[in-house]
N, C-alpha and C positions, 0 to 999 in steps of 0.2 A: 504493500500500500504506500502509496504517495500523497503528500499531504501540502496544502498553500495556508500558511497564516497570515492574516493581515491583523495587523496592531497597532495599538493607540491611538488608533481612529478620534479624532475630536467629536465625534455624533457617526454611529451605524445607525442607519435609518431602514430598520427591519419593512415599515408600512402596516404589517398584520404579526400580532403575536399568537392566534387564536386558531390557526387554520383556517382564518374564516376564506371562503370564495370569493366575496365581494364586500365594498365597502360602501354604503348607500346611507348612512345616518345622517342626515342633513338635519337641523345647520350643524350639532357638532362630530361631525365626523373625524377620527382624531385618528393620527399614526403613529407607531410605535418609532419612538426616536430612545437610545440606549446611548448618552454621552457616556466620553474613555471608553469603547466598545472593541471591540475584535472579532473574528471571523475567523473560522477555521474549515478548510473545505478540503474533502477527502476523495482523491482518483485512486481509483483499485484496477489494478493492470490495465488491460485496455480494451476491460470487457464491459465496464460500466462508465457511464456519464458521471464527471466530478461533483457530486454532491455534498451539500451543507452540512456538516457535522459539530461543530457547537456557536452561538451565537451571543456573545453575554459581555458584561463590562471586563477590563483587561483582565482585573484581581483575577478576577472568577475563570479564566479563562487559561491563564499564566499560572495558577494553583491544580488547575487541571491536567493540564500537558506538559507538568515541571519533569525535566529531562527526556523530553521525546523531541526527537531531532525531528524538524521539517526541512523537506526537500526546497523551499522558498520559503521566504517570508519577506514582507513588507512594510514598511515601516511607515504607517500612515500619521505619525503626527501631525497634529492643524487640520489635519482633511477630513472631510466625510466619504461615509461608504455608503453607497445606495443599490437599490436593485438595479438590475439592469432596464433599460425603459422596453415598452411595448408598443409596438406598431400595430395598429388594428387595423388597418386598412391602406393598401398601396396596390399600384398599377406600376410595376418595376420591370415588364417583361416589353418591351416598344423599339422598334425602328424609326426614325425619323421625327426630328424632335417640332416645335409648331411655335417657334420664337413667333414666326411671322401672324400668327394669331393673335398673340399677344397686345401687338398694337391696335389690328381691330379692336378688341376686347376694350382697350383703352379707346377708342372711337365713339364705344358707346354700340358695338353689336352688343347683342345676347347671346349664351351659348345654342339655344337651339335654334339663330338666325345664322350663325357659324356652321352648325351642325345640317341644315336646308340648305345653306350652298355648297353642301359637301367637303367641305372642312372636318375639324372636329375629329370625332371616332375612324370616321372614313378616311378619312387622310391617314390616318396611323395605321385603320388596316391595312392599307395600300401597301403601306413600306413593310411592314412587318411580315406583309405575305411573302414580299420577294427575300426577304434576310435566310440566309441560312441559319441553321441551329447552330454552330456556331458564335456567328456575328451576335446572335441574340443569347447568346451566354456570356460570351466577354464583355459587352456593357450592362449586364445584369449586376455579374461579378463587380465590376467599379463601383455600380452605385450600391449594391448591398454591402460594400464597403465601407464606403462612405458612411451610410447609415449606421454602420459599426461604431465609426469613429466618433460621431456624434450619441453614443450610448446606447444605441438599438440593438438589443440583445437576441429579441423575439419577435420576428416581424411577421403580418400576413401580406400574401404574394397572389396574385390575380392573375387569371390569363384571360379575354377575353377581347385581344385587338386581332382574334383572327379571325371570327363568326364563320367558320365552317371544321368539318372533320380535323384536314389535313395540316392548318392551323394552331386550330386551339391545339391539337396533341402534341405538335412540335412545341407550341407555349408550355405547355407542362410535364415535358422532357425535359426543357431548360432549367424550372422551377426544381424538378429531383437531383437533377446534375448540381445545382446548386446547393440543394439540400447533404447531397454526401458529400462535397469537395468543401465548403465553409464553415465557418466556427460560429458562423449566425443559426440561432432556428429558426425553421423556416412552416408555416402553418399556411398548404395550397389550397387555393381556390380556383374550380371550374366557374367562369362566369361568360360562355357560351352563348347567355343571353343581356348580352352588354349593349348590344341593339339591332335592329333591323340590316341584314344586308343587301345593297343595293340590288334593285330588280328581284326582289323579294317582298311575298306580304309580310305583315305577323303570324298570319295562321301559316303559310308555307314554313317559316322560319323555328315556330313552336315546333309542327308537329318533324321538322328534321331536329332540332333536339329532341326531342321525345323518341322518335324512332330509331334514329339513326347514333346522332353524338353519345348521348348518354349510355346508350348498352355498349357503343364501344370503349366508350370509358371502363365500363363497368369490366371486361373482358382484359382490357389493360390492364388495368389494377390485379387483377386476378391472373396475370402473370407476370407480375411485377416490374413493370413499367416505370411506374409513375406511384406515386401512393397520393390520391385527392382527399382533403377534409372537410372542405366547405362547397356550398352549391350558393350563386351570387346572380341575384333578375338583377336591369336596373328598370322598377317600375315607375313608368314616368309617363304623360301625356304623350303623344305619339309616338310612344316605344312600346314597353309591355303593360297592356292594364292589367287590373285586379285578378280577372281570369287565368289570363294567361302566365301572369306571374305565379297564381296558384296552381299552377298545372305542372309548372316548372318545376317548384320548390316541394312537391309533393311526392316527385317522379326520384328528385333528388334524398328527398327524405325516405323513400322506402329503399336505396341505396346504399344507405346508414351514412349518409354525408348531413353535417350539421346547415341546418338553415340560417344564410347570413347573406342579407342584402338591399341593396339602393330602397332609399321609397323614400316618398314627401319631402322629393329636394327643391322640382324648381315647380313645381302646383302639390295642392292638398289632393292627395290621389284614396287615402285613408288607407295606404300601404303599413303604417303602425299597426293600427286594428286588423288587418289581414296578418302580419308577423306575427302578434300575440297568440290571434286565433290557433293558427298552425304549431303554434311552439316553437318560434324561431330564437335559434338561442342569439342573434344580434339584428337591427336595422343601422343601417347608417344613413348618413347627412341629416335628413326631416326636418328642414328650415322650414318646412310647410304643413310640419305634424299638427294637427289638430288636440283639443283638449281630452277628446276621447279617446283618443292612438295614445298620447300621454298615461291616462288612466291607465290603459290596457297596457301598457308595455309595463309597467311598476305591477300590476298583478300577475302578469304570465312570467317575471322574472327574464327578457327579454331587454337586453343593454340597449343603450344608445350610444354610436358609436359613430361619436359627432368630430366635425375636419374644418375648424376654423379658421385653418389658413386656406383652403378651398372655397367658404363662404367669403375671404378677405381680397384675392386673386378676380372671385368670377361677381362680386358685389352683389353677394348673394343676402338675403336675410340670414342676420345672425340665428342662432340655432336656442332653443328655450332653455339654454343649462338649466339656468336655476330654477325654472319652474320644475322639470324634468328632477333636479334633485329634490327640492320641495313636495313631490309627490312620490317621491321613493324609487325611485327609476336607477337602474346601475347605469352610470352616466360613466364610458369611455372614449377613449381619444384615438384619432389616428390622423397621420400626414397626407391621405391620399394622394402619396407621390403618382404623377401621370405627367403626361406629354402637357396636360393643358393647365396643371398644377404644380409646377415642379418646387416643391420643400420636402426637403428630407430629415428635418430636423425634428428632434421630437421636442427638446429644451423650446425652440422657436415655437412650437405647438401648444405646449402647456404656457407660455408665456401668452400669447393672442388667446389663450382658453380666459387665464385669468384676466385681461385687459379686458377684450372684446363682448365673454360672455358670463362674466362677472362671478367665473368660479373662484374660492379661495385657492390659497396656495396648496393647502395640503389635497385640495379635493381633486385639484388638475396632477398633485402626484399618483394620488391612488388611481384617477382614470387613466394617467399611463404607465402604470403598473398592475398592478391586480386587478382592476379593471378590465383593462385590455385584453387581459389573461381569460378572465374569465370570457369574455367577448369569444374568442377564439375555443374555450372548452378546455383551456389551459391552465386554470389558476390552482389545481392541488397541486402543480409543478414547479411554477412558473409566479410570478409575479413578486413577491416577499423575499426576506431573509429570514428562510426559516429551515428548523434541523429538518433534512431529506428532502428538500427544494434542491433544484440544480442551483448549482454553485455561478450563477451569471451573475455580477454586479459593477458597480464602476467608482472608482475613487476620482473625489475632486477636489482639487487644490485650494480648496474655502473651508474654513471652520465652522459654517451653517449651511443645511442642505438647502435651502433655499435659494444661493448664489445660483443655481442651477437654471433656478426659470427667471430671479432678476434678472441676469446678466444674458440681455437680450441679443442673442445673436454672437453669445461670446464664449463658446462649448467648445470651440477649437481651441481655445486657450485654458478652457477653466479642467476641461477632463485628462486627466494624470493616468490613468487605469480604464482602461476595460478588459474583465475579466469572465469569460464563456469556461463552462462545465471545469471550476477552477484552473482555468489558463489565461495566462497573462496573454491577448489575442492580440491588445494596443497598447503602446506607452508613448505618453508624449514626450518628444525630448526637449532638452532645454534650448534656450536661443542661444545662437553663436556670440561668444564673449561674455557670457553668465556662468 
């Protein structure tokens, strides 16, 4: 056995001490912060994932393991230790990038006036069709990198810019390659019905997922391919309605893929209240969720797994945090990094949560943390610092874990440590002549 300690941490910011899955106690939602703290995370040969093995103040910790040699250790004085962050939601899988939208968008188009003159979704499938597997591995790899560096430990990964067989499968070849060659996790989503393609209706387009995509999915997977987790509509006004979306996410559910997807981004489609109905363990964006999708998503236990820097980009309606917290709703985060979105930041994320949609600090931690976690189906794993959590976390060069989402835009400087299934994966080095 192999062992990483990290000590004298100025605050480990465990988040949950309780096992709990999620965190929804509004207004006091409160995390487990452990000043003088340490971490001790345990890899046993190189059959199991490095997991958390004790979590407590130094004393306690330095009394515990007095003369057992560690293969590393760290010396976190001044600094915090926190989880690793979670990405709930990203489109990381695209050829050909849509700068040139950008400025329409600053002109004053809309996305579905972008999207009608074939811009948009379309344009990315275009490029994305002609990319080889390959090409579309290597700038996967960059940017789930990237993500790294900026403390994304656990991210979700989308395919859905290729809307046919031969496509999406290549997409989520890439997403597994990714998954066995990187020290990020990776939680994939089929989102097959990401929209209509050209010279296609809806109803042609359902019933070729329904017939066609999904049983080959399904036959993939069961020769090991590919391994998918989530099934992802985007149900929107001239994309998938209500129906259709429930046609999708049901075909997907008898699958054993979890239901997670678009609804009530850019009209009130009452996509919330269809998610709860069904059991979907997440919806995202719902700038346009209604009072009753609200209700209903806080009783079916059903996250919202909201992308503020997407509402900030496309001037969208801001998204109801605080009512959503206010009615008990697991309120998570994600970047929805895309072609037409590009932030990969999750610190930049939880910052515009707390500005824009007036979560507190701690409440934008636990949405990109266990949160998030739970969003994905992942939180007895994932999300916290806790004994038998994988050992993902990140040390930052501030003595309050809060430096993390003040320091707007300043994660490339503040993060010292990122650390996946106890391995030191990043270290920032110091500047030349320091």
């Amino acid at each position: 056995m192999s062992r990483l300690l990290v000590r004298n941490a100025a605050q480990v910011v465990g988040v949950c001490d309780n096992a709990e899955l999620y965190l929804n106690k509004e207004p006091t939602l409160n995390i487990t912060v452990i000043p003088q703290g340490s971490v001790v995370i345990g890899r046993i040969a190189i059959y199991r994932d490095g997991l958390i093995e004790a979590v407590g103040p130094t004393e306690i910790i330095q009394s515990r393991y007095h003369g057992v040699t560690f293969d590393q250790e760290i010396d976190a004085s001044g600094m915090c230790v926190l989880p690793g962050l979670v990405d709930a939601h990203t489109h990381p899988v695209w050829a050909g990038d849509r700068v040139h939208e950008f400025a329409m968008k600053l002109a004053g188009a809309s996305y579905m006036e972008i999207h009608n003159a074939g811009g948009g979704i379309h344009f990315t499938v275009e490029h994305t069709r002609k990319a080889s597997e390959e090409e579309l591995f290597v700038s996967l790899r960059q940017r789930l990198l990237a993500m790294l560096r900026a403390g994304t430990t656990l991210v979700e990964c989308k395919s859905g810019y290729g809307l046919n067989l031969e496509t999406e499968t290549k997409m989520l070849r890439v997403i597994e390659r990714a998954r066995r060659e990187l020290s990020i996790t990776i939680s994939s989503t089929y989102c097959g019905a990401h929209s209509v393609p050209r010279g296609k209706t809806v109803g042609e387009t359902v019933n070729d997922i329904l017939r066609v995509q999904l049983p080959k999915l399904k036959e993939m997977m069961a020769n090991g391919e590919f391994h998918v987790d989530n099934i992802d509509v985007f149900c929107e006004r001239g994309v998938f309605d209500l129906d259709s979306t429930r046609a999708i996410l049901q075909a997907g559910k008898e699958m054993n893929l979890q239901m997670n997807f678009h609804g009530d981004e850019l009209h009130p489609m009452h996509a919330a209240e269809l998610g709860a109905e069904l059991g979907a363990l997440a919806i995202s964006h719902l700038e346009e969720v209604s009072d009753a999708g609200i209700a209903a998503m806080a009783t079916a236990k059903s996250a919202a797994v909201l992308l503020p820097s997407t509402a900030y980009i496309l001037r969208l309606k801001t998204p109801r945090a605080r009512e959503m917290l206010e009615a008990g709703v697991i309120v998570a985060l994600g970047s929805d990094f895309n072609p037409n979105a590009y932030c990969f930041s999750m610190p930049m994320v939880m910052h515009m949560a707390c500005v824009n949609m007036r979560m507190t600090l701690a409440e934008s931690l636990a949405a990109a943390t266990i949160n998030a976690a739970y969003s994905l189906g992942m939180s007895q794993s994932h999300g916290s610092l806790e004994v038998g959590k994988q050992g993902d976390l990140l040390i930052i060069n501030a003595s309050r874990w809060e430096h993390l989402i003040y320091q707007f835009g300043g994660h490339q400087e503040l993060i010292k440590y990122v650390i996946t299934k106890g391995k030191i994966v990043y270290e920032r080095e110091s500047c030349p002549g320091k």
